[in-house]
PDB file of N, H, CA, C and O in Angstrom:
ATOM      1  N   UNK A   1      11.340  -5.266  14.472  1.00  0.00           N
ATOM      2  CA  UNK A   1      11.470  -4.242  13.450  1.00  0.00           C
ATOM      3  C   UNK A   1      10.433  -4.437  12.344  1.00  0.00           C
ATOM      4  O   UNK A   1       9.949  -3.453  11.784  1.00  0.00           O
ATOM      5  N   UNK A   2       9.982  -6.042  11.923  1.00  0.00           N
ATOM      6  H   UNK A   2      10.376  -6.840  12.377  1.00  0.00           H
ATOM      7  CA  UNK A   2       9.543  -6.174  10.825  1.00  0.00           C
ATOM      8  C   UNK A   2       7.979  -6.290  11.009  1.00  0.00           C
ATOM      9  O   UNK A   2       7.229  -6.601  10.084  1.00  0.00           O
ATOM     10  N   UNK A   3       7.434  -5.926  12.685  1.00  0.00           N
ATOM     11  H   UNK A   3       8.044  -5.674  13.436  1.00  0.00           H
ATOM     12  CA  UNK A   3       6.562  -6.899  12.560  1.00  0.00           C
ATOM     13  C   UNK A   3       5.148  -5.585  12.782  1.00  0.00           C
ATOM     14  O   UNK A   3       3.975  -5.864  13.029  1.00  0.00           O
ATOM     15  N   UNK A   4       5.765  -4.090  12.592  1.00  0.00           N
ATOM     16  H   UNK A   4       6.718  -3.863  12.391  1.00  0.00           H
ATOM     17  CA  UNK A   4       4.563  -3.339  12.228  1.00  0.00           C
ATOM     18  C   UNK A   4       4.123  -3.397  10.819  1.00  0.00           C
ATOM     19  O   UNK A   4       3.190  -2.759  10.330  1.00  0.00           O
ATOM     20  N   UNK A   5       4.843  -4.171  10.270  1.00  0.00           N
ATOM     21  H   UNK A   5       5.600  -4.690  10.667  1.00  0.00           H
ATOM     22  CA  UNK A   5       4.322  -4.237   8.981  1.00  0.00           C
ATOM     23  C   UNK A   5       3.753  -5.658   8.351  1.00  0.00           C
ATOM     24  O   UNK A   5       3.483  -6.008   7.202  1.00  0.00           O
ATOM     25  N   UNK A   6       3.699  -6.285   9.582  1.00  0.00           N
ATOM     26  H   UNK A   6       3.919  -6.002  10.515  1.00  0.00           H
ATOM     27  CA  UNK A   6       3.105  -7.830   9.442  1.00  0.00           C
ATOM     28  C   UNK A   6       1.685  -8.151   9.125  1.00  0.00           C
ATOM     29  O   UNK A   6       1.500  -9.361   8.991  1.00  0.00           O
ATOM     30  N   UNK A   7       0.676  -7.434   8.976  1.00  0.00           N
ATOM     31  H   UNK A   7       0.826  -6.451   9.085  1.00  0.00           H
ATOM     32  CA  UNK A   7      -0.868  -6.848   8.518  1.00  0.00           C
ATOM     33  C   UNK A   7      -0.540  -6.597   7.362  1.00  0.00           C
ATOM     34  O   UNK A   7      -1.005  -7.232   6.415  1.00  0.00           O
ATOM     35  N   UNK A   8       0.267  -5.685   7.231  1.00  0.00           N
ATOM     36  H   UNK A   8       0.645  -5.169   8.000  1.00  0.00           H
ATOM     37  CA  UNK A   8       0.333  -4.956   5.807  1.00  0.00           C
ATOM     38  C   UNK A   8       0.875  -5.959   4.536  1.00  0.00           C
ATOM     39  O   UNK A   8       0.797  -5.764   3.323  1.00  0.00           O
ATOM     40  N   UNK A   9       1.485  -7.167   5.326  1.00  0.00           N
ATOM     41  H   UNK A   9       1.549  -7.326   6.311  1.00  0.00           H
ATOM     42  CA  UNK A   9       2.223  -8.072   4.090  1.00  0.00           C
ATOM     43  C   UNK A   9       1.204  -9.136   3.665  1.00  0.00           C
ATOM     44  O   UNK A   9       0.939  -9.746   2.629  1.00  0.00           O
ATOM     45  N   UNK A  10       0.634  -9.076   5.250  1.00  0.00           N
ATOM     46  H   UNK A  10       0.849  -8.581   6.092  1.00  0.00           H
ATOM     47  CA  UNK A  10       0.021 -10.343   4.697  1.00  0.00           C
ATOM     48  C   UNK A  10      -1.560 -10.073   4.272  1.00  0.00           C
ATOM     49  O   UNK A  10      -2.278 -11.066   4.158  1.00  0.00           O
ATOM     50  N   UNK A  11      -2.160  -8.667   4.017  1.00  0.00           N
ATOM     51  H   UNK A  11      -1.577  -7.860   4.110  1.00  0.00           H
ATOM     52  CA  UNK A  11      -3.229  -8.461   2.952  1.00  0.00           C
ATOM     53  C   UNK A  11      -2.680  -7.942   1.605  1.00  0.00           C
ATOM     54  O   UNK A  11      -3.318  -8.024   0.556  1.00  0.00           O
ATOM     55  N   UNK A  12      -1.293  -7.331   1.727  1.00  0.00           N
ATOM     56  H   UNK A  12      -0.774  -7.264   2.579  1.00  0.00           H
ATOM     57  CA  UNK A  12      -1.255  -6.849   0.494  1.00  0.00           C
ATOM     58  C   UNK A  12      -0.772  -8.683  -0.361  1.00  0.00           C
ATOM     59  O   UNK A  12      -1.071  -8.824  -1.547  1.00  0.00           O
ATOM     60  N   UNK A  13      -0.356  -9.381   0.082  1.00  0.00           N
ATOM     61  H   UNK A  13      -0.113  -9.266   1.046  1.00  0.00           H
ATOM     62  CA  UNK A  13      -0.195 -10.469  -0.515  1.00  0.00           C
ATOM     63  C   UNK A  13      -1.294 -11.459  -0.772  1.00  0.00           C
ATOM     64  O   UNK A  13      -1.111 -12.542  -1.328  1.00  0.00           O
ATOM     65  N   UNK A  14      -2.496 -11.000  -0.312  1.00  0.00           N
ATOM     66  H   UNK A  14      -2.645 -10.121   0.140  1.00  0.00           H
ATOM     67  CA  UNK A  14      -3.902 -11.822  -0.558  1.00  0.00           C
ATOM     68  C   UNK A  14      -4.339 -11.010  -1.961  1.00  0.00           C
ATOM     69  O   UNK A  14      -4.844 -11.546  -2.948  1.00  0.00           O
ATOM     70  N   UNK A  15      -4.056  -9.740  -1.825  1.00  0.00           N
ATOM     71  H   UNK A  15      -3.646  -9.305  -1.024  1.00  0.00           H
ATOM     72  CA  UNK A  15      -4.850  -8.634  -3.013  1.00  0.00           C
ATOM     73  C   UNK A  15      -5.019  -9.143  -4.386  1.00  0.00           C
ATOM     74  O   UNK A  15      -5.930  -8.668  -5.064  1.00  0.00           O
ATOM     75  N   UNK A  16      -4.175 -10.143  -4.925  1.00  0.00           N
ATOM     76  H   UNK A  16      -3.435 -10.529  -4.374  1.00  0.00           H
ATOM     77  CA  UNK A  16      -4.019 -10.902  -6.172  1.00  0.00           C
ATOM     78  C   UNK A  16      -5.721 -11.554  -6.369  1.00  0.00           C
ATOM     79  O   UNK A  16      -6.544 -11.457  -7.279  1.00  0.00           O
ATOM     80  N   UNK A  17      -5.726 -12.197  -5.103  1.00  0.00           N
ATOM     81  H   UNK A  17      -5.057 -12.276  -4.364  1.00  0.00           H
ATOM     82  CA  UNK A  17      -6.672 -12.922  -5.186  1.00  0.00           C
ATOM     83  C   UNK A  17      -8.108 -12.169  -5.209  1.00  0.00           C
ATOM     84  O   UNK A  17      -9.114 -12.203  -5.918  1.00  0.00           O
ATOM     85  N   UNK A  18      -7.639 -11.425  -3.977  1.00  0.00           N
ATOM     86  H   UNK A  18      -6.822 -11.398  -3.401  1.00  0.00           H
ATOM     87  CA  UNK A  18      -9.339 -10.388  -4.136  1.00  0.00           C
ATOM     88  C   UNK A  18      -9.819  -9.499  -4.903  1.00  0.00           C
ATOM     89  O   UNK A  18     -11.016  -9.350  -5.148  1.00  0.00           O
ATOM     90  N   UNK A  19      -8.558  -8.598  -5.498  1.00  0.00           N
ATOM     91  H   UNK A  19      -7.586  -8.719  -5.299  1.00  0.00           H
ATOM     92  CA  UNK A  19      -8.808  -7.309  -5.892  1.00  0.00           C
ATOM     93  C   UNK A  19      -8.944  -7.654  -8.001  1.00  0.00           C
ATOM     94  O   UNK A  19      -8.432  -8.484  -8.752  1.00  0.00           O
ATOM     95  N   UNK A  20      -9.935  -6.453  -8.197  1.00  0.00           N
ATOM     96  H   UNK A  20     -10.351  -5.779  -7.587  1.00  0.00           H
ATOM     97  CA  UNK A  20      -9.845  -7.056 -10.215  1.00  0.00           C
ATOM     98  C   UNK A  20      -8.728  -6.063 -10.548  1.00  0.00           C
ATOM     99  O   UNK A  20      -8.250  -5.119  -9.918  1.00  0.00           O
ATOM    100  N   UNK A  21      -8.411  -6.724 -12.052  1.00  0.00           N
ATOM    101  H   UNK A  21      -8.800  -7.491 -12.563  1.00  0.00           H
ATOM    102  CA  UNK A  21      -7.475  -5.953 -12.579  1.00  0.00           C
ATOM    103  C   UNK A  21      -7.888  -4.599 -12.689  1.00  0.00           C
ATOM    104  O   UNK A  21      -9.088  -4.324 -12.698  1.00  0.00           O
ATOM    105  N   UNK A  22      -6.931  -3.650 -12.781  1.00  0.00           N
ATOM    106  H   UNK A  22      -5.956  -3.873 -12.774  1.00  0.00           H
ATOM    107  CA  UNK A  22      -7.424  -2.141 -12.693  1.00  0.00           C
ATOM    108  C   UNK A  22      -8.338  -1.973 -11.467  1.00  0.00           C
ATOM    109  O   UNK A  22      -9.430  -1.521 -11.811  1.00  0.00           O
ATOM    110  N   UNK A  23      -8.258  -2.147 -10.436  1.00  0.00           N
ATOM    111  H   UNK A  23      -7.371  -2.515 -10.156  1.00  0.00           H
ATOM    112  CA  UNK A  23      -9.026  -1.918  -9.155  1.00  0.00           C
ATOM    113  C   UNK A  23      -7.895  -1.005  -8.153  1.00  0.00           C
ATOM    114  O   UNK A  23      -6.671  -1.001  -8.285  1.00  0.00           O
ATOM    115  N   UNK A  24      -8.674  -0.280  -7.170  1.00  0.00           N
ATOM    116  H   UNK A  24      -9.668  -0.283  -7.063  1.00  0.00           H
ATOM    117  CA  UNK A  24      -8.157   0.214  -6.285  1.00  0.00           C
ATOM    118  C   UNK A  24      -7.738   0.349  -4.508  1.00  0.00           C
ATOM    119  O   UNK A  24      -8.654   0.477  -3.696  1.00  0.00           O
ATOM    120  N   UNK A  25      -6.774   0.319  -4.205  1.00  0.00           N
ATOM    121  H   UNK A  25      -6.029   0.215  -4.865  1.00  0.00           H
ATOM    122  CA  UNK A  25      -6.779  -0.070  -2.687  1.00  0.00           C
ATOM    123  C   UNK A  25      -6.091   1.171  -1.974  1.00  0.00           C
ATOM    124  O   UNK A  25      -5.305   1.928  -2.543  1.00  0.00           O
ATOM    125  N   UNK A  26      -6.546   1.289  -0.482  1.00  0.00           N
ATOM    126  H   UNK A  26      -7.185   0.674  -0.020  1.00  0.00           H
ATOM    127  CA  UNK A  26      -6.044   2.583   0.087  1.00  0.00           C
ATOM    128  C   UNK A  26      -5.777   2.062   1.427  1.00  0.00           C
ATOM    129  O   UNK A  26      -6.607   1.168   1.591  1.00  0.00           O
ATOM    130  N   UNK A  27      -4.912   2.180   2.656  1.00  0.00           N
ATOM    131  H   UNK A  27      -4.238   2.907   2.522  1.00  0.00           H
ATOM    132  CA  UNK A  27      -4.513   2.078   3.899  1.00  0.00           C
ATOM    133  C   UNK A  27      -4.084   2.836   4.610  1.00  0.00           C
ATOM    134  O   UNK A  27      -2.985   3.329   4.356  1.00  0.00           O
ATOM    135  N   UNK A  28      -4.977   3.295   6.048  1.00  0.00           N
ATOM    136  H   UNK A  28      -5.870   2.894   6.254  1.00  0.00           H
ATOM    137  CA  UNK A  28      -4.172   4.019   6.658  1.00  0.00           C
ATOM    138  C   UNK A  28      -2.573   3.599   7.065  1.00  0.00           C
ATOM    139  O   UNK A  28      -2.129   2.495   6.747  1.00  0.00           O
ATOM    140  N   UNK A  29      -2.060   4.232   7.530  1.00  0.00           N
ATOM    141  H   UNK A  29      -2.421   5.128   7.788  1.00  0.00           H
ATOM    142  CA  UNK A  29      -0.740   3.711   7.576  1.00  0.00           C
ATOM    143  C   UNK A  29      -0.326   4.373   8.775  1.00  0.00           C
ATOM    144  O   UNK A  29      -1.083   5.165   9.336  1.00  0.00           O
ATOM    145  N   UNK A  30       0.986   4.071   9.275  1.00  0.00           N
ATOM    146  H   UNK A  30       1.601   3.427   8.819  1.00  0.00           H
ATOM    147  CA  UNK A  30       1.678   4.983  10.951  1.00  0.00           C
ATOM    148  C   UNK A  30       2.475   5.869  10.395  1.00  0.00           C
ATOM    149  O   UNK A  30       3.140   5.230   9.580  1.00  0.00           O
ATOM    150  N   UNK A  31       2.859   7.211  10.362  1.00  0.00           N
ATOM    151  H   UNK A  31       2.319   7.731  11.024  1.00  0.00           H
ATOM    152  CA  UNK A  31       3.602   8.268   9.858  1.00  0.00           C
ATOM    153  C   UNK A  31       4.433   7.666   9.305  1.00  0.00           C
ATOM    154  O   UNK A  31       4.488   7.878   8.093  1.00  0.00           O
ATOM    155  N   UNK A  32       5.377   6.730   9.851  1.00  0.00           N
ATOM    156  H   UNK A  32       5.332   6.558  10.835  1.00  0.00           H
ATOM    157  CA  UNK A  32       6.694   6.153   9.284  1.00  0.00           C
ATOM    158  C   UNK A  32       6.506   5.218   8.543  1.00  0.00           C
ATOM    159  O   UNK A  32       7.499   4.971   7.860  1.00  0.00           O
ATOM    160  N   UNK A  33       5.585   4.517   8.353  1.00  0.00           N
ATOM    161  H   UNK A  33       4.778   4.718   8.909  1.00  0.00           H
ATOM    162  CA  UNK A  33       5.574   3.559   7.155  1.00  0.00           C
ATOM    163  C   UNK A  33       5.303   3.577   5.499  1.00  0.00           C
ATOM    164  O   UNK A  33       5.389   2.678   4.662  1.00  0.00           O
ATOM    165  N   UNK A  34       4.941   4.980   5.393  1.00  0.00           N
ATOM    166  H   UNK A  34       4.871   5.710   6.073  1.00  0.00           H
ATOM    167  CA  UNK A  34       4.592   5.231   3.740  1.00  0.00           C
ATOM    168  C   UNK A  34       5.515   4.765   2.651  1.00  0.00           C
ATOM    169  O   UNK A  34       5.160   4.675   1.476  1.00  0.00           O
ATOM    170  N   UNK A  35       6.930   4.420   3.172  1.00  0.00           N
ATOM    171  H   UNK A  35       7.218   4.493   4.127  1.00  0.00           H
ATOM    172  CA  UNK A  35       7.580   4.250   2.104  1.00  0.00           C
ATOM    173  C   UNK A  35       7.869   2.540   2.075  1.00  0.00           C
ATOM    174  O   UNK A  35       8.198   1.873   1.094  1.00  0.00           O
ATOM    175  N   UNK A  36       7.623   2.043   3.551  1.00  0.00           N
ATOM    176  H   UNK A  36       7.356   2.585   4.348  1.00  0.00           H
ATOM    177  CA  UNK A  36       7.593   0.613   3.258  1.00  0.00           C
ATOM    178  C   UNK A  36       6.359   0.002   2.816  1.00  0.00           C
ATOM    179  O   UNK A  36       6.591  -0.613   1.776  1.00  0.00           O
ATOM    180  N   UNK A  37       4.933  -0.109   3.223  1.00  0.00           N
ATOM    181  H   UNK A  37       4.745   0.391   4.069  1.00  0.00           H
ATOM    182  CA  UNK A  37       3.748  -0.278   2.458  1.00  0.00           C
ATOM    183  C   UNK A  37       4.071   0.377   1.088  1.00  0.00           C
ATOM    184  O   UNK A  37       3.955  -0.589   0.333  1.00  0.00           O
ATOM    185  N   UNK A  38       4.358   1.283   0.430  1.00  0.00           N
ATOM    186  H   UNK A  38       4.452   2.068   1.042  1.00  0.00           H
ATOM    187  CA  UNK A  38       4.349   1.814  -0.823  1.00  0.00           C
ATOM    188  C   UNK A  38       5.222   0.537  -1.689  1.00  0.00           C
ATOM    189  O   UNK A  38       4.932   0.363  -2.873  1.00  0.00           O
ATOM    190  N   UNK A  39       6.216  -0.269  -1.083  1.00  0.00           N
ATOM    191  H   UNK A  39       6.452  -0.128  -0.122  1.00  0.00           H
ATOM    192  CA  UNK A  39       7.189  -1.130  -1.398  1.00  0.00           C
ATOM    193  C   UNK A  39       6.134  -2.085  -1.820  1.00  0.00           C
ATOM    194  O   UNK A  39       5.675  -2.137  -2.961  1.00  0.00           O
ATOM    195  N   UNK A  40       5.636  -3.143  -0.419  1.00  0.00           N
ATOM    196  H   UNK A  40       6.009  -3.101   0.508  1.00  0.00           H
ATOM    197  CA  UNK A  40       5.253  -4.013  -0.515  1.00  0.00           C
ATOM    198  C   UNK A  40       4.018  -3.852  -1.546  1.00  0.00           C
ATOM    199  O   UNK A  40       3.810  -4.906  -2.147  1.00  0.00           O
ATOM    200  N   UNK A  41       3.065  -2.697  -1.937  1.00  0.00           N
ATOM    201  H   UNK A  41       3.234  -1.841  -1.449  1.00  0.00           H
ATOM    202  CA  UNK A  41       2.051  -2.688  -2.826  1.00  0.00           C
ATOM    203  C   UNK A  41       2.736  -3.025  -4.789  1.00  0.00           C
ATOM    204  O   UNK A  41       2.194  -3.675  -5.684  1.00  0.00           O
ATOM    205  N   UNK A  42       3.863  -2.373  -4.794  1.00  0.00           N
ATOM    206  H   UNK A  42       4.303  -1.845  -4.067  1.00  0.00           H
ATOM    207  CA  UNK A  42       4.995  -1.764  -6.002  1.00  0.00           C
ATOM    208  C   UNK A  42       5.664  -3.428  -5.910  1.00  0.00           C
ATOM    209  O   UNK A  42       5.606  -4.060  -6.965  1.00  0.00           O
ATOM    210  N   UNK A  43       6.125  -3.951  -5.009  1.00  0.00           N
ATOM    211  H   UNK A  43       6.172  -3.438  -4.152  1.00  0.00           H
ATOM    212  CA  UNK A  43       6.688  -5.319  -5.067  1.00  0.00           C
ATOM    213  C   UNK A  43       5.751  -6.546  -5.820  1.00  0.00           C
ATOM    214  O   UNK A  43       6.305  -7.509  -6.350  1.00  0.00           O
ATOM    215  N   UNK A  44       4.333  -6.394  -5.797  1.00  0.00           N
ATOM    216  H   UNK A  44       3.883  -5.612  -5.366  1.00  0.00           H
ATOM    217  CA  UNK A  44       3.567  -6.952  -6.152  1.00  0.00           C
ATOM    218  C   UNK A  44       2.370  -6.591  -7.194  1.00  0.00           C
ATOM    219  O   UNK A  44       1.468  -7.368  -7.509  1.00  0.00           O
ATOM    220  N   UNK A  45       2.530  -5.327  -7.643  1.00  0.00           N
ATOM    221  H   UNK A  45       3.262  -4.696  -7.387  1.00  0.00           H
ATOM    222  CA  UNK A  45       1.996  -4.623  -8.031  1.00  0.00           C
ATOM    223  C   UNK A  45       2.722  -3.892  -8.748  1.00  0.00           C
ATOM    224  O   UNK A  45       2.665  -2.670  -8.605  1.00  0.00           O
ATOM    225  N   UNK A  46       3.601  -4.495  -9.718  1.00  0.00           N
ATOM    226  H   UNK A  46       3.647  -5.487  -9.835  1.00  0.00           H
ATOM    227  CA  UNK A  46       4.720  -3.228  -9.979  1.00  0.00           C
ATOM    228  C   UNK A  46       4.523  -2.019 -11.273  1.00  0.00           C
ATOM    229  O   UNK A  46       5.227  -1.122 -11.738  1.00  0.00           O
ATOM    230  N   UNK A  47       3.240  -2.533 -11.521  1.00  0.00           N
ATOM    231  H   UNK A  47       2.669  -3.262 -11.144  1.00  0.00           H
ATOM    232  CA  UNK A  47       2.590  -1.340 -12.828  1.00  0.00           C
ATOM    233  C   UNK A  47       1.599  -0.381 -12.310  1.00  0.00           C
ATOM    234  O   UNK A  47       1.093   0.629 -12.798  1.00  0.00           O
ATOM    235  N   UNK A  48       1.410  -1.238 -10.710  1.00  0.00           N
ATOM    236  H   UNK A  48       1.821  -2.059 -10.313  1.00  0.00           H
ATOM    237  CA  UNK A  48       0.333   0.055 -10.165  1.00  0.00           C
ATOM    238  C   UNK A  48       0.764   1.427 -10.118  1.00  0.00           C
ATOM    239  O   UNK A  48       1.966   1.593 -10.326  1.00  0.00           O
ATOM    240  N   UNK A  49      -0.140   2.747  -9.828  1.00  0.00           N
ATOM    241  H   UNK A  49      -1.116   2.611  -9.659  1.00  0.00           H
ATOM    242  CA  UNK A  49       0.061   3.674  -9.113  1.00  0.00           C
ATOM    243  C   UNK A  49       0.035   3.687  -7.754  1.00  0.00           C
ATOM    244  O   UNK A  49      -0.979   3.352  -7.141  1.00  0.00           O
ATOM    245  N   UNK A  50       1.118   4.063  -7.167  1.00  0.00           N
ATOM    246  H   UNK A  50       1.941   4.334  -7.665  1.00  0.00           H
ATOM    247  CA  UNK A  50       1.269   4.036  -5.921  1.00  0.00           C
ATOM    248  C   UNK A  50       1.474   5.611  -5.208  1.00  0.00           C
ATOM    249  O   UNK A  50       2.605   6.059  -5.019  1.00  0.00           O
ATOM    250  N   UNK A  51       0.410   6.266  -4.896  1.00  0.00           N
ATOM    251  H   UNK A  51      -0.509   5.901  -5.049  1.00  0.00           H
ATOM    252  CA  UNK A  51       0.898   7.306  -3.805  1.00  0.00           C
ATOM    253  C   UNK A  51       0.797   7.137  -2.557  1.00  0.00           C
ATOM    254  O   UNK A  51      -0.008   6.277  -2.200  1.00  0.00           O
ATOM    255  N   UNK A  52       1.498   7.819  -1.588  1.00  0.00           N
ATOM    256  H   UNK A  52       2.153   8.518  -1.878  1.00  0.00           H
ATOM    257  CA  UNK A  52       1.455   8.245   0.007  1.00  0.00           C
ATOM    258  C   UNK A  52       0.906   9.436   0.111  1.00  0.00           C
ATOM    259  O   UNK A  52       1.696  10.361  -0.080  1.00  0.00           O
ATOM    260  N   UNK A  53      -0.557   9.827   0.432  1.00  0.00           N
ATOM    261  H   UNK A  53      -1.199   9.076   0.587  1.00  0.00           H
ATOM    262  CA  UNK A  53      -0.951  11.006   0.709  1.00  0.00           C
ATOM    263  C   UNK A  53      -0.317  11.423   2.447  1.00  0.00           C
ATOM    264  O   UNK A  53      -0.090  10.531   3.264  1.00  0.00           O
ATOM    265  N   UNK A  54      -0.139  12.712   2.713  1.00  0.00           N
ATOM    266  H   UNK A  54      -0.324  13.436   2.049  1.00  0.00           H
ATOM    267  CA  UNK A  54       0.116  13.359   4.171  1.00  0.00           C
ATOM    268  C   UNK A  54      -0.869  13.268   4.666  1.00  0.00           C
ATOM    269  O   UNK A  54      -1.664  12.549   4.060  1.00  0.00           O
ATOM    270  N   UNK A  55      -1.345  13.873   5.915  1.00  0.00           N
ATOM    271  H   UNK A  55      -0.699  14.457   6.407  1.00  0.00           H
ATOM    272  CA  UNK A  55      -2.386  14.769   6.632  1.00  0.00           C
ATOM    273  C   UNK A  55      -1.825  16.092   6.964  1.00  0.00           C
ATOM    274  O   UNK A  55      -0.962  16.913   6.653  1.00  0.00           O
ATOM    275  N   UNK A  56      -2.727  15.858   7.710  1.00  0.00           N
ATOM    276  H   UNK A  56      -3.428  15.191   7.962  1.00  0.00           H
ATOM    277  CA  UNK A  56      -3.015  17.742   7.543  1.00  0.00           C
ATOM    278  C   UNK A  56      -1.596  18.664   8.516  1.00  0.00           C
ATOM    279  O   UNK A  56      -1.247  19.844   8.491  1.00  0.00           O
ATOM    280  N   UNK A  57      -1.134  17.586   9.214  1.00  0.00           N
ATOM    281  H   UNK A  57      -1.418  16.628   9.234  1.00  0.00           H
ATOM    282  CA  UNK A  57       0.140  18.074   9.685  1.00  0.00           C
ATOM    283  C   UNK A  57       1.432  17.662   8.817  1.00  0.00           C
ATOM    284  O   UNK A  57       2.486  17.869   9.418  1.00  0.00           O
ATOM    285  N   UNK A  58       1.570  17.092   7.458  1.00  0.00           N
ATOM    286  H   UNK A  58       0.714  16.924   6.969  1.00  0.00           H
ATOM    287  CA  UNK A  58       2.457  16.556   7.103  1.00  0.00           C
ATOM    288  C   UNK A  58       2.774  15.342   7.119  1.00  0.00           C
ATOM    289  O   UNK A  58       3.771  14.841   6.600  1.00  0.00           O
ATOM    290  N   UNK A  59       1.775  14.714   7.832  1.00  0.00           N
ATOM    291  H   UNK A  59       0.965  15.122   8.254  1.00  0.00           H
ATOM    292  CA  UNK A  59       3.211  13.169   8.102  1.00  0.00           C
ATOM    293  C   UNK A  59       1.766  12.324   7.335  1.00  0.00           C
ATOM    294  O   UNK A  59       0.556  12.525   7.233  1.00  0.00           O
ATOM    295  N   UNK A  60       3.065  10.990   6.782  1.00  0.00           N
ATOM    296  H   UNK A  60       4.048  10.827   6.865  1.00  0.00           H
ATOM    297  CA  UNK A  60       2.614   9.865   5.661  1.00  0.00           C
ATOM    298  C   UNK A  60       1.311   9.462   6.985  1.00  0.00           C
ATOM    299  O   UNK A  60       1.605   9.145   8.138  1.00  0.00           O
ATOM    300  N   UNK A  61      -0.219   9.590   6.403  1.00  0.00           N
ATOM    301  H   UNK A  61      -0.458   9.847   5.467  1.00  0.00           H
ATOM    302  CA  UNK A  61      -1.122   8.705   7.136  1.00  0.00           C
ATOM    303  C   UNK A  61      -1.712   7.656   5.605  1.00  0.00           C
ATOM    304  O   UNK A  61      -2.270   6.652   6.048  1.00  0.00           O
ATOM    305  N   UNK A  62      -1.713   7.662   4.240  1.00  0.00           N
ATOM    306  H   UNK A  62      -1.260   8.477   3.880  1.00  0.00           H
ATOM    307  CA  UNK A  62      -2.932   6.898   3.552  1.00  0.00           C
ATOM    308  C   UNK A  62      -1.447   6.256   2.291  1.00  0.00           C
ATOM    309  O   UNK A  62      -0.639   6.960   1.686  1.00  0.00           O
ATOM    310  N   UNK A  63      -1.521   5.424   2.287  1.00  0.00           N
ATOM    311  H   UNK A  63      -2.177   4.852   2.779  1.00  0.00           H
ATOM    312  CA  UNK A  63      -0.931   4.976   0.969  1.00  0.00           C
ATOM    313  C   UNK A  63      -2.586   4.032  -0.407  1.00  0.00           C
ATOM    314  O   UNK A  63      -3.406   3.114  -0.395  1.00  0.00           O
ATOM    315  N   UNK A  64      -2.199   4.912  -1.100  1.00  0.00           N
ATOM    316  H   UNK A  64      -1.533   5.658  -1.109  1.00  0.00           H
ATOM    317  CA  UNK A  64      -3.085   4.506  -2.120  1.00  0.00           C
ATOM    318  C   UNK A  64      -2.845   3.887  -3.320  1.00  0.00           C
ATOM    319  O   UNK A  64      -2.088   4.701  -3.850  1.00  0.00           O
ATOM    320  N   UNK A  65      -2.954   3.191  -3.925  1.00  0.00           N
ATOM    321  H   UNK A  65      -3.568   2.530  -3.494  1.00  0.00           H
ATOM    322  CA  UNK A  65      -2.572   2.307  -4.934  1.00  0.00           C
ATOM    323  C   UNK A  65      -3.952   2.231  -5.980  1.00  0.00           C
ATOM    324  O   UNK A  65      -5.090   2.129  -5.521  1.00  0.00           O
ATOM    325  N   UNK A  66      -3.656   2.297  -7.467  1.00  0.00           N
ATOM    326  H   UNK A  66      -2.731   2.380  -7.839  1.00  0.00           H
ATOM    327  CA  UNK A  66      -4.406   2.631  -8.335  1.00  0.00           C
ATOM    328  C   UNK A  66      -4.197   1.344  -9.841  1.00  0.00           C
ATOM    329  O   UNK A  66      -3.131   0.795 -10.118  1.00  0.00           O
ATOM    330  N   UNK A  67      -5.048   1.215 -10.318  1.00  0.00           N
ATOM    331  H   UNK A  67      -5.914   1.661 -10.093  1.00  0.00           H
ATOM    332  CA  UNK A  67      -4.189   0.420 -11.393  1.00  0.00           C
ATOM    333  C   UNK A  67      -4.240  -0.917 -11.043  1.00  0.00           C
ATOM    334  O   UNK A  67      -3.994  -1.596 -12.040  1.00  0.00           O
ATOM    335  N   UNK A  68      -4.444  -1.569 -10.096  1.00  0.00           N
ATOM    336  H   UNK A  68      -4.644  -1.018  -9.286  1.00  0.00           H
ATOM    337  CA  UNK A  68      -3.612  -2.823  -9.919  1.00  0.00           C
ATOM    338  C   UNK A  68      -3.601  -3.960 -11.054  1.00  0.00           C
ATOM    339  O   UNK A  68      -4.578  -4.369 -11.682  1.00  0.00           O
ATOM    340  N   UNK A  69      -2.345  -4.348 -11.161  1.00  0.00           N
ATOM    341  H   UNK A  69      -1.552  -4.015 -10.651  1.00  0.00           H
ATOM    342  CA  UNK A  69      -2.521  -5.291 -12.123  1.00  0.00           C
ATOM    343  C   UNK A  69      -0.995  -6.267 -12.016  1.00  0.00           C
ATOM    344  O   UNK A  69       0.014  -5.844 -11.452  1.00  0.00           O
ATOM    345  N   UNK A  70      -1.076  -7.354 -12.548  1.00  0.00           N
ATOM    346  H   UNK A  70      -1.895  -7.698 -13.006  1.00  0.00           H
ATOM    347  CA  UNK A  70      -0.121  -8.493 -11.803  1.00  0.00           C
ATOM    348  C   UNK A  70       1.010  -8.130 -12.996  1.00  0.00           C
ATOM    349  O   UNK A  70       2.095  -8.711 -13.015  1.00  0.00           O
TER     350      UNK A  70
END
């Protein structure tokens, strides 16, 4: 269950290290995951902006995160 999102934990949990304050990060994502990546960015990131953009049929493909800051 946990382990399409096993990429996603373990860069969004490096991002501290790589990314500067106020910097920005974006991921494609699988239709169904926009609201768990949106977590794990907001879990660690909890002052960022966090959106889930659609595509062009509707379904969650980009979660974007704005702001970052610890």
């Amino acid at each position: 269950e946990d382990n399409a999102l096993i990429a996603y934990k373990k860069i969004v949990s490096q991002l501290p290290n790589t990314v500067v304050t106020g910097g920005s990060v974006a991921f494609e994502i699988g239709h169904l995951q926009g609201d768990a990546v949106k977590g794990l960015i907001k879990w660690t990131f909890p002052h960022s902006s966090v959106s889930v953009i659609k595509d062009i049929n509707g379904k969650d493909r980009i979660v974007s995160a704005k702001n970052l800051s610890l």
